[in-house]
N, C-alpha and C positions, 0 to 999 in steps of 0.2 A: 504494500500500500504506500500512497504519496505522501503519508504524514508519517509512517516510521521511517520512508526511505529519508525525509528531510528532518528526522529527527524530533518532528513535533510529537511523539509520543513514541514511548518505547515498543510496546503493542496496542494492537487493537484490531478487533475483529468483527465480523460481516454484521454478525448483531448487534454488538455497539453500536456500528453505525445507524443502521436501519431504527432502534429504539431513539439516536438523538435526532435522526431526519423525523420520523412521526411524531416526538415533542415538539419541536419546531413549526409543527404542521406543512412540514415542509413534503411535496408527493412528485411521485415521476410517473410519465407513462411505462404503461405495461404493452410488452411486444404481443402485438395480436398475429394471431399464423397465420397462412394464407388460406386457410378453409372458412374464414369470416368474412363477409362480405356486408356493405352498406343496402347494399341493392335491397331492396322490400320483398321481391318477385326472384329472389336468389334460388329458398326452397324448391318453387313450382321450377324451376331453368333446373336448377341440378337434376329435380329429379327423371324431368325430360331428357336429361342427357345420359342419364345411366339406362332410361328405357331404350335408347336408341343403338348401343351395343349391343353387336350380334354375335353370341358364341357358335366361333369355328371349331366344327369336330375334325378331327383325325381322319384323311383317308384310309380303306383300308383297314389293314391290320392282324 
């Protein structure tokens, strides 16, 4: 970390931090994945699109 690397503190660790950022009231975004979408009509589109997959069998065999 940047504050033991510069010496401002001998340790300190991920929950420290995260406990003086939420005193602070201080907040960060959270990474959204890419299976979120804004779109309202996301649902209905995705599941249109897995209907529209056609399983290939094996010739043969």
């Amino acid at each position: 970390m940047v504050a033991e690397q510069k010496k401002l503190v001998k340790s300190i660790s991920v929950e420290t931090i995260r406990v003086i950022l939420e005193e602070a009231n201080i907040t960060y975004p959270h990474t959204k994945t890419w299976k979120e979408s804004n779109d309202p009509d996301f649902a209905a589109k995705k599941n249109e699109s897995s209907n529209s997959i056609t399983n290939h069998q094996k010739k043969g065999g």
